[in-house]
C-alpha positions in Angstrom: 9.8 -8.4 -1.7 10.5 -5.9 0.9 14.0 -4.4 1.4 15.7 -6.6 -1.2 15.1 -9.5 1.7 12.0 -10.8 3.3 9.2 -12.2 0.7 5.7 -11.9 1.5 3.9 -14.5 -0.2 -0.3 -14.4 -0.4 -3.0 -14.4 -2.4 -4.1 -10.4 -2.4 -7.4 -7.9 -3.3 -4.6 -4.8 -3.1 -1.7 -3.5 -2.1 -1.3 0.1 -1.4 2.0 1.7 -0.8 2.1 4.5 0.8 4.0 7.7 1.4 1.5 9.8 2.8 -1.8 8.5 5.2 -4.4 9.1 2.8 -5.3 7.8 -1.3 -8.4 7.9 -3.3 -10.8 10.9 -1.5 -9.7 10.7 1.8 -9.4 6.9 2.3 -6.6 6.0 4.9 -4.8 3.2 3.7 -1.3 4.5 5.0 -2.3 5.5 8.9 1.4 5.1 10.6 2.6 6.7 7.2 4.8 10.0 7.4 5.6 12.0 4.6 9.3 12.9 6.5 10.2 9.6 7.7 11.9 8.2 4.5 10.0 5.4 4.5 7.0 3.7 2.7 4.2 1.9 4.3 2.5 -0.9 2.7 -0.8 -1.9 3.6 -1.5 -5.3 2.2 -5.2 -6.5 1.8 -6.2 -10.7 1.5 -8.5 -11.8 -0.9 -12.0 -11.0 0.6 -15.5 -11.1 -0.3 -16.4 -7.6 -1.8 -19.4 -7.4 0.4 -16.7 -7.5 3.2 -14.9 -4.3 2.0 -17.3 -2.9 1.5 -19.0 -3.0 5.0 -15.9 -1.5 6.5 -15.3 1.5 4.8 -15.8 3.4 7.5 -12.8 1.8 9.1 -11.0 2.3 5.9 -12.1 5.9 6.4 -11.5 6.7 9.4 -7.9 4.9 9.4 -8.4 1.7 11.0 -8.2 -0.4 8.1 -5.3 -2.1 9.8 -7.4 -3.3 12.4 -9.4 -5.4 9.8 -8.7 -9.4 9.4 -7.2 -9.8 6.7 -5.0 -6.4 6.2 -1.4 -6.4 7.2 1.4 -4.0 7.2 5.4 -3.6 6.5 7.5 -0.4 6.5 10.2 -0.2 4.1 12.6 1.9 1.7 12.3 -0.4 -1.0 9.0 -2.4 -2.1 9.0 -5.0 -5.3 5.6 -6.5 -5.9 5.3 -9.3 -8.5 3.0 -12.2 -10.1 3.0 -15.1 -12.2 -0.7 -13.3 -13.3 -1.0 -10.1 -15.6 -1.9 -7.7 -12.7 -2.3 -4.5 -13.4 -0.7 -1.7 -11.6 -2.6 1.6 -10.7 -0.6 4.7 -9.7 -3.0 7.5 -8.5 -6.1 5.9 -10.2 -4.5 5.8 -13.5 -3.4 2.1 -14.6 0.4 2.8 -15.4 1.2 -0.9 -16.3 1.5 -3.9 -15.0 4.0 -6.0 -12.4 6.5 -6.5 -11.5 6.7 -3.2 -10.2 9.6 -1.3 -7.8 8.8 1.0 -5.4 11.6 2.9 -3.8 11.9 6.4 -1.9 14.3 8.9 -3.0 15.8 10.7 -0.2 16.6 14.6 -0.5 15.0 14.9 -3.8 12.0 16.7 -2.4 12.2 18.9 0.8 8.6 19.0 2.7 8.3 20.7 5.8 6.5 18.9 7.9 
């Protein structure tokens, strides 16, 4: 669910939710992300063969995942991901619990100069 309004519905490998371009040791899974925009970018990635992923990590490197069949991407201030499954939710690498799950920006909290 994104904004409280349109519903994405697919079978998925990942979700990222971004604030900020890059996760996990320099992989860009958030390349139209800005820290000071007040908004979160999800990148959305299919079900795929591992073997797949894995031949484009460059890409995923080098921020161009969103080029890749298969990956899509919303901006939004308000993300709710959920499943009929027990999926669990990672936060940062550490598993945190599983969905549903919100996601949801809180502005002024923080100041960053950007």
């Amino acid at each position: 669910e994104v904004d409280g309004e349109r519903e994405i519905e697919t079978a998925i490998n990942n979700v990222f939710v971004c604030n900020g371009k890059y996760s996990g040791g320099g992989m860009c899974w958030g390349p139209k992300a800005s820290l000071c925009d007040g908004y979160l970018d999800i990148t959305i990635v299919e079900e795929m063969p591992k073997l797949q992923g894995v031949l484009h990590l460059k890409k995923i490197y080098d921020g161009h995942c969103l080029d890749l069949k298969g990956v899509s991407w919303v901006r939004c201030r308000k993300f709710r991901a959920m499943s009929q499954e027990k999926i669990r939710v990672e936060v940062d690498g550490d598993i945190v619990g599983t969905l549903p799950v919100t996601y949801e920006l809180s502005p002024h909290k923080v100041k960053i100069w950007c």
